[in-house]
C-alpha positions as CSV (number, residue, x, y, z in Angstrom):
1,X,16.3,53.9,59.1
2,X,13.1,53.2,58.4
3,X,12.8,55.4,54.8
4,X,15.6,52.4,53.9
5,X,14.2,49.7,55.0
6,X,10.8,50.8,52.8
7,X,13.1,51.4,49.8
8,X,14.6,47.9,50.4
9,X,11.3,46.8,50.1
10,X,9.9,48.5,47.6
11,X,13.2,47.5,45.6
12,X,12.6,43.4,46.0
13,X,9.0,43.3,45.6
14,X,9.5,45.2,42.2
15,X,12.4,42.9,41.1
16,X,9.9,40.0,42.4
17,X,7.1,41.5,40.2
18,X,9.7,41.8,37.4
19,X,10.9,38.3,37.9
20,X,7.4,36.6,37.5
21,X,5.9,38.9,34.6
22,X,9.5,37.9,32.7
23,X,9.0,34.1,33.9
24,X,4.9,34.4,32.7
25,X,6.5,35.7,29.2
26,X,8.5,33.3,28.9
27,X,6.3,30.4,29.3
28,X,3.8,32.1,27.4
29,X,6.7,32.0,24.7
30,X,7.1,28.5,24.8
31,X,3.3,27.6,24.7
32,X,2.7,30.0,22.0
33,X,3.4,27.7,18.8
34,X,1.4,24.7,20.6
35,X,-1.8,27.0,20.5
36,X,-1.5,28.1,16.9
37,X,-1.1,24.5,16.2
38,X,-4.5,23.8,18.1
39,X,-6.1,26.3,16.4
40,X,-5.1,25.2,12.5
41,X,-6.5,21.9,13.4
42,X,-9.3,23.2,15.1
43,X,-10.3,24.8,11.7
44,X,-9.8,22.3,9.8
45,X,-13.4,21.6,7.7
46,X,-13.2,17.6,9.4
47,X,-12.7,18.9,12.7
48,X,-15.9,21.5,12.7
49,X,-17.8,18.8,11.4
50,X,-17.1,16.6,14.4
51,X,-17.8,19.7,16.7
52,X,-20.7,20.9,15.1
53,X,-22.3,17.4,15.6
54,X,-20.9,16.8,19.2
55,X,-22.6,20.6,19.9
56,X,-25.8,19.3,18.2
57,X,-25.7,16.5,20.4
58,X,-25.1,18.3,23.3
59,X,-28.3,20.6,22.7
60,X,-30.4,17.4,22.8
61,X,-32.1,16.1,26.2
62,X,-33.0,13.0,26.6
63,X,-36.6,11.8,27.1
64,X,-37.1,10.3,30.8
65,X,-40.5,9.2,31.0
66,X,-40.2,6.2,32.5
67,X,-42.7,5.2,29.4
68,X,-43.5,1.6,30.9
69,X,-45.2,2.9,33.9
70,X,-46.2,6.4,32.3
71,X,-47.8,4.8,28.9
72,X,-47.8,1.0,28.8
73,X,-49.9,0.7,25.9
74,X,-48.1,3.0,23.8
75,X,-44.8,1.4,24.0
76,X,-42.4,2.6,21.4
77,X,-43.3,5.9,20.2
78,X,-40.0,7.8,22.6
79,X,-38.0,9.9,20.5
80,X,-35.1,9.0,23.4
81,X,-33.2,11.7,22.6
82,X,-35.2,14.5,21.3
83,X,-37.0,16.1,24.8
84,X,-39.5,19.4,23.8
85,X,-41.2,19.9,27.4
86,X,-41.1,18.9,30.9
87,X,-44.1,16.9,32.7
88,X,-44.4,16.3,36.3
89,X,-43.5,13.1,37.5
90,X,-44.2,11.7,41.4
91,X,-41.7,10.5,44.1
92,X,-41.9,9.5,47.0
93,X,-39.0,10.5,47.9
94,X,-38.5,13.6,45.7
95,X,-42.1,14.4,45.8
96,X,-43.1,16.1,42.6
97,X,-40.4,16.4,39.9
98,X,-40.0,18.2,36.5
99,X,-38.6,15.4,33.7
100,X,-38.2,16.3,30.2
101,X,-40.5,14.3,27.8
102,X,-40.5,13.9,24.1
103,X,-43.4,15.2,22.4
104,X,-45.1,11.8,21.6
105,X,-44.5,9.9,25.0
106,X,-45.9,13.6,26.2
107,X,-49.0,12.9,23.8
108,X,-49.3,9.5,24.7
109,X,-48.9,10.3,29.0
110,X,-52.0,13.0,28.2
111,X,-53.8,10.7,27.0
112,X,-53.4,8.0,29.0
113,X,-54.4,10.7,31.8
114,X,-57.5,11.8,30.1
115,X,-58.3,8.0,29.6
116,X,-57.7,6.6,32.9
């Protein structure tokens, strides 16, 4: 009795196994023309472009050296978008912090230091 009621398993758990690999087939089926579509216009030369650039972007940090308070008298020489290092920046409530700067506001906080 018990030698049939492990065959009876064994029997519906593969026909269950069979059932959902035939049912993730056939989805992948359906969806396979919709990703060979994404994929041509992916590839397109226009399309690239757009991603190369957005990836470019991406790659950039921002400068945040709060350049008012950091440099006053060299207002206007942030590359906003174009961060090389980090400098340390003090909180009182986050104590010391790391903050990307771009290299001129970086230039322009040293020497402010040294100065001051």
């Amino acid at each position: 009795m018990g030698d049939d009621r492990d065959t009876e398993l064994a029997d519906a758990l593969a026909e269950v196994g069979r059932r959902v690999g035939q049912a993730m087939t056939d989805a992948l089926e359906r969806i396979r023309p919709t990703f060979g579509a994404l994929a041509e216009v992916a590839n397109r030369p226009e399309v690239r472009a757009v991603i190369e650039r957005a990836e470019k972007a991406m790659r950039r940090r921002p400068c945040l050296c709060f350049c008012s308070w950091a440099h006053p008298a060299d207002r206007g020489v942030c590359e906003m978008f174009d961060a090389v290092i980090t400098g340390q920046y003090s909180s009182d409530l986050l104590g010391d912090v790391d903050v990307p700067l771009c290299a001129p506001c970086a230039a322009a906080r040293a020497a402010h230091e040294f100065a001051g």
